[in-house]
N, C-alpha and C positions, 0 to 999 in steps of 0.2 A: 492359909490366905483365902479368904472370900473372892468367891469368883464377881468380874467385873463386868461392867457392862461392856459388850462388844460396839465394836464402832464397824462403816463400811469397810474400812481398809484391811479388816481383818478375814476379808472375804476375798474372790478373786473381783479382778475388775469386770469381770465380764457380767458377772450377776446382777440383776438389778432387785432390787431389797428395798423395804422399807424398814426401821431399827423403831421399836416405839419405845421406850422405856416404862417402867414400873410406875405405876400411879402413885405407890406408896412402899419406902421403904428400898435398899438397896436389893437389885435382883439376884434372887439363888436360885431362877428357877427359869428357863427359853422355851418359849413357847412359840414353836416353828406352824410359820400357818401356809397352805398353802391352796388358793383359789382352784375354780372349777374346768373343763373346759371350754375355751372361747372368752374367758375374762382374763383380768392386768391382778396385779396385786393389789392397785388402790382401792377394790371392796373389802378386801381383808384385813388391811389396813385398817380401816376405819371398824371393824369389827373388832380388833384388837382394842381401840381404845374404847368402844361401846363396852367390850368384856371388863375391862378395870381389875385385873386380876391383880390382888396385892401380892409385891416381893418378884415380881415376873414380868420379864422381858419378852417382848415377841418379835419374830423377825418374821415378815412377810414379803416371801418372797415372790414374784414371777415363773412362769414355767418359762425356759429356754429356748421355746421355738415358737415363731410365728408362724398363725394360720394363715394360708395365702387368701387376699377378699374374694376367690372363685370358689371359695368352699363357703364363705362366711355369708356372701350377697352384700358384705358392706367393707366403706372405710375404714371401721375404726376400731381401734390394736385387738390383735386377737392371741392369744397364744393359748401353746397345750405343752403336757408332760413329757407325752409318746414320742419313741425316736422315730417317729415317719406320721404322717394322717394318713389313714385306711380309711377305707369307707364298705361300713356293713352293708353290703347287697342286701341284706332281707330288709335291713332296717332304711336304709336311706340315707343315713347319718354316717357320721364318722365315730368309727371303731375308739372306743374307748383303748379298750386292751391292745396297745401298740408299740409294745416292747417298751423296759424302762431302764435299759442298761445308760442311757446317759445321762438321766436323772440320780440314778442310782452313785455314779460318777462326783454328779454336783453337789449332791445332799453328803456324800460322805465325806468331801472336801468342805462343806460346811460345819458339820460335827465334830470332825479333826479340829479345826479351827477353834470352836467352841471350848473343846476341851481340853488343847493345849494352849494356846495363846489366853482364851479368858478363863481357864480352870474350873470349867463347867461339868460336874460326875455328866457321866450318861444320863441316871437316875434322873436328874434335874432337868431335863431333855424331852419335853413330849412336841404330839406334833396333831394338826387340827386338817383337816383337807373337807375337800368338799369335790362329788366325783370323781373325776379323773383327779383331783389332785389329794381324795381320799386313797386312790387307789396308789398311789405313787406314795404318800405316808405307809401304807401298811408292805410294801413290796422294802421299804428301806428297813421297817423293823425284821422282815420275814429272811433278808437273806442278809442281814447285820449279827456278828454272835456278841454284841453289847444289847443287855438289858436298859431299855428306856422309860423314864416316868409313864409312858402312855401313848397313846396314839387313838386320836376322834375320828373315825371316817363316817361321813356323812352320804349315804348315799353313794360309797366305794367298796368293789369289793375285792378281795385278793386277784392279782394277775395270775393271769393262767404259767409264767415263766417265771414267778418268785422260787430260788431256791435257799437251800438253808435247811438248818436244823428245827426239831421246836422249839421257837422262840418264849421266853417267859415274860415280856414286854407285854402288860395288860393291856385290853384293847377294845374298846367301844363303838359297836359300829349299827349305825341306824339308817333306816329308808321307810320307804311309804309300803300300804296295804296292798297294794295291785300294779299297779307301773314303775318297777321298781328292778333295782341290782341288785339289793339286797335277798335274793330267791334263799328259800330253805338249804338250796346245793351249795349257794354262795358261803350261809352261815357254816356250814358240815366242811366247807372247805376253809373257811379260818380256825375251825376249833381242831383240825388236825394237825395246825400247822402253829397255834399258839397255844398256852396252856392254863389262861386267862383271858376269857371271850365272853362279855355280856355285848346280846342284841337287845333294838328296842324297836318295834315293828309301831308307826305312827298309824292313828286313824287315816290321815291324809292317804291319797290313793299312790300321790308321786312323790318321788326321792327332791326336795327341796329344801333350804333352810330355813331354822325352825321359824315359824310364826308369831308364835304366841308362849308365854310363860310353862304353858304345858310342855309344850316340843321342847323346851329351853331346858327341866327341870331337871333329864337325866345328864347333861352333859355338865351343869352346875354341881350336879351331886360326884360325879367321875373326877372332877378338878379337887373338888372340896377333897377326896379321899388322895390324890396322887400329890398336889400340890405341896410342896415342903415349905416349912415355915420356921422361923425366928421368934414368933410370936409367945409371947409366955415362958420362954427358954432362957436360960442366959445367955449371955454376951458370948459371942464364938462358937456356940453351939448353933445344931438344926437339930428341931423337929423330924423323929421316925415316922 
């Protein structure tokens, strides 16, 4: 049986999700997105349906915890991944790296879901972040012993507390030339820990999303390669 598209209810209630469906073609393929920190899901959201990935469902989800406005300076929603906000003294900011044991929690209660209720392989499975919530994608693949389609981090780099085996879950992870997470230690530290790591170090100075068709081209090209397909196949079958 072809896996189905997931509805909210197949998630807990407490998650707040947005479900986009497939532009084209019934979805064999979820593609979990997960925003940065300080934003809601609805930019991911709408980057889902900006992507238009054929045969692929996305679920964009929310990080589980709200930033209090005394950290933000404003009213309006803020949330992060981390089970607490820290705040780096050197830097000023809050601590990305802030433990992910409850994300870790949510995201595998999502998965389960995925794959037993709508019958989703792992394989079919990738996942898109952006900082802090790049870094909460590659902590789910790092201490998960399921192989996933992929995993985008955009300017995220492994937690310092991902444990696990090495993982074979291929994995894409890009930032900027000089203000960046992405440090040379960052990459040395995912490729000991997966066994399938392309970096892609942008002219731009800072970890951002992409811009322009250039920044856009290796993440296009990572989908085109993990993305399973129907297309040209017969009826019941999937594309290797």
């Amino acid at each position: 049986m072809p896996p189905r598209l997931p509805t909210k209810s197949d998630f807990p209630s407490s998650l707040t999700l947005d479900i986009i469906p497939s532009s084209s073609g019934q979805p064999i393929n979820i593609l979990i997105l997960l925003h940065g920190l300080g934003d809601t899901n609805k930019s991911f959201s709408q980057l889902a349906k900006n992507l238009n990935l054929p045969e692929t469902a996305c679920l964009s989800i929310q990080g589980p915890s709200p930033i209090p406005a005394i950290f933000t300076g404003s009213d309006s929603p803020a949330f992060h991944w981390g089970d607490d906000v820290l705040i780096d003294e050197r830097q000023g900011e809050i601590d990305l790296d802030a433990g992910f044991k409850t994300i870790e929690r949510v995201l595998g209660e999502v998965v389960k879901s995925l794959m037993e209720r709508c019958e989703v392989p792992a394989r079919n499975i990738l996942f898109l972040g952006f900082g802090q919530g790049g870094m909460a994608a590659l902590h789910i693949a790092a201490s998960s012993d399921l192989e996933f389609g992929g995993v985008i981090s955009i300017g995220g780099r492994l937690p310092s507390q991902s444990g696990g085996g090495k993982s074979k879950t291929p994995i894409l992870v890009l930032g900027g030339s000089r203000n960046t997470q992405v440090t040379r230690s960052a990459v040395d530290a995912l490729k000991a820990r997966f066994t399938d790591v392309e970096y892609v170090k942008w002219e731009k100075g800072e970890d951002s999303m992409p811009r322009s068709r250039e920044e856009m081209m290796p993440i296009m090209r990572f989908f085109a390669r993990r993305l399973r397909s129907r297309a040209g196949v017969p009826e019941g079958a999937v594309e290797i």
